[in-house]
N, C-alpha and C positions, 0 to 999 in steps of 0.2 A: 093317355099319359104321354109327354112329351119325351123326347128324349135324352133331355137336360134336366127331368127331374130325377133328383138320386131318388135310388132305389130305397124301398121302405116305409116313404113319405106319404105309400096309399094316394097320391096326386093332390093333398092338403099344400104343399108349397111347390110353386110352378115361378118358373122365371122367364119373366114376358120382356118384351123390347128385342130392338133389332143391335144392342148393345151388350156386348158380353168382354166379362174382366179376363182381361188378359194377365199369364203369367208370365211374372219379368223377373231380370235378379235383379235385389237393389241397390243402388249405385253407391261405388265406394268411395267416397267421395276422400276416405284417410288414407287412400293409396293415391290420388292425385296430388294430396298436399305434399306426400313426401316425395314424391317426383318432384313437385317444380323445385323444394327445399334440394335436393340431391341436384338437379340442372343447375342450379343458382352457387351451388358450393362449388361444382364442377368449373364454372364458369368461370370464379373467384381465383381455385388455383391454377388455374390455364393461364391468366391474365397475370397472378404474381409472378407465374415463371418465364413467364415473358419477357419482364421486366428486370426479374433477375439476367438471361440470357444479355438482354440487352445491354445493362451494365457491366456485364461481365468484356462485350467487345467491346466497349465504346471507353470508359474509365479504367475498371479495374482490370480490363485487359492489361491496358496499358503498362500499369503498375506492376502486375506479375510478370509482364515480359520483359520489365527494366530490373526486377528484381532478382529476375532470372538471367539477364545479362550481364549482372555485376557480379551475380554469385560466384562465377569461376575467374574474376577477373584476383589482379592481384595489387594490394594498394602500397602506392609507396608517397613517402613523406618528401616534400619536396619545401625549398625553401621561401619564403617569404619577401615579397622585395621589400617591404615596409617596417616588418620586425625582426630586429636587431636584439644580441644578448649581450652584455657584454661578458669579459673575458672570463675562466676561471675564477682567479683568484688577480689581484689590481698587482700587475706587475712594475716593479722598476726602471727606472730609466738610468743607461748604462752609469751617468756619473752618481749614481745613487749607493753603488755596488762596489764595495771593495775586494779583490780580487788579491789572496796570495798566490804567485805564483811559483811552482817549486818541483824542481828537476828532478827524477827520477832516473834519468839514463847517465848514461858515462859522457855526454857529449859536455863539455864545458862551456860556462855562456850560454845554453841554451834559457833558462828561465832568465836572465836580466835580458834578453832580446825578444823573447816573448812579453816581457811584462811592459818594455819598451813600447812594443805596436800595439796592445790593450790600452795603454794608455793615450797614446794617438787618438784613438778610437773610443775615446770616453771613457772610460773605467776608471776608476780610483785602487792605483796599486799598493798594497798593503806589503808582507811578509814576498822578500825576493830569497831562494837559493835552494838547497836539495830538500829534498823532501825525506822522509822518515824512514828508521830502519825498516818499518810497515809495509814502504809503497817504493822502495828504493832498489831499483832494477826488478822490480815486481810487477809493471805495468805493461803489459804485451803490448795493446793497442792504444792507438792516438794519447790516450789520459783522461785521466777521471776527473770529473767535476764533484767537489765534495763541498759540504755546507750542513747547517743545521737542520731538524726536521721543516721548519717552518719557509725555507728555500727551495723547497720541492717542487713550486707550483708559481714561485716568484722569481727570486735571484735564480735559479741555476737553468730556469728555461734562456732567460736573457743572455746569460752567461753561452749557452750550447750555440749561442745564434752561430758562435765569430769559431766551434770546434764539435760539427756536427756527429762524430763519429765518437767523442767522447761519452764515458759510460757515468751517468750519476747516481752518486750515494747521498744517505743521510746520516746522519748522528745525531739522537738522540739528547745524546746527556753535550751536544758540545753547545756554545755557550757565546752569546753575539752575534753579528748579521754576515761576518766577512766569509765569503768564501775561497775554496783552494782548488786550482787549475793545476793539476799534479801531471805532469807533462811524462807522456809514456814514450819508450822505444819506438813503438811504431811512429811518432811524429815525425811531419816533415813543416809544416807550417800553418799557423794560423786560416781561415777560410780568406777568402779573396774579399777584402774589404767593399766592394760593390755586392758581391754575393749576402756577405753577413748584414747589409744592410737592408736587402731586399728581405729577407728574414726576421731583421725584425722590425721592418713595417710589418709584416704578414700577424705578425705576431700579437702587436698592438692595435690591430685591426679588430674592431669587434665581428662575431662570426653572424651570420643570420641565423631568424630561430626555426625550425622544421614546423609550421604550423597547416601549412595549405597540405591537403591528402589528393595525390594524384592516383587515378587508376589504369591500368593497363591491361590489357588479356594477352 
């Protein structure tokens, strides 16, 4: 009996040849797919982050570190040489503006000498002489410029050109365009007619408009 016949066989089955089957383990070949699928993914996101890396120094570096440059900066408005607003409200031109003029102090003559050199000076002089038990030695400083509401932002800017230190009011319920130059204690004189004129060219100057954004850190 050989020695490759199993036992029991009585020597009925014998195994001849100079060939014998070898035991193997058999190959798995489902663990190789998912390897190369696992290399091939691996490979994918190695390769997009690359890319992302890349962009991140080459563009959007860029951009975050501009972003981040401007973030503590501070932005101011700066003017426009091309755009222009014009004024408020469309102001008067002096001879448009009737102007009473009305003393308030103990000085005599003072409003017909004021109303004198306002009208030099273009204004159309209205109501000359003291001004009201109201405003009559009640004016501490320079003098009030008084007018209706709708001379706020018109006649009494024009008017302040030629008596910068005067204080303006309005009234409501009062009634026409003429305004009143109520000359106080503290006057000593009109502005210096070159002065009041530079004033109001400045004045009828349209202003630029704040459109251009400058930045600064």
């Amino acid at each position: 009996m050989s020695m490759l016949t199993p036992p029991g066989m009585g020597g009925k089955y014998r195994i001849t040849g100079d060939k014998y089957p070898r035991m193997r383990r058999p190959r798995r070949r489902g663990r190789l797919v998912l390897l190369t699928v696992a290399c091939v993914a691996l490979l994918g996101v190695i390769g997009w982050g690359t890319l992302q890396l890349i962009d991140v120094f080459t563009g959007n570096g860029r951009k975050a570190s501009a972003a981040g440059s401007t973030a503590g900066c501070a932005t101011k408005a700066t003017a426009s040489p091309t755009a222009a607003t014009a004024p408020a409200a469309a102001r008067p031109a002096p001879g448009r503006i009737t102007v009473n003029v009305l003393n308030a102090t103990p000085r005599a003559g003072l409003a017909k000498q004021t109303a004198d050199e306002l009208k030099k000076r273009g204004f159309r002089i209205g109501q000359v002489g003291n001004a009201s038990k109201e405003y009559d030695k009640k004016v501490p400083g320079t003098g009030v410029l008084l007018g209706p509401a709708s001379a706020l932002d018109t006649s009494l800017p024009v008017l302040a050109t030629q008596l910068p230190g005067a204080e303006r009011r309005t009234d409501a319920a009062r009634k026409g365009d003429a305004v009143d130059l109520i000359i106080g204690t503290g006057f000593k004189s009109l502005t210096a007619k070159p002065d009041a004129d530079r004033a109001l060219a400045l004045l009828a100057r349209p202003q630029p408009a704040s459109t251009a954004q400058k930045k600064s850190c």
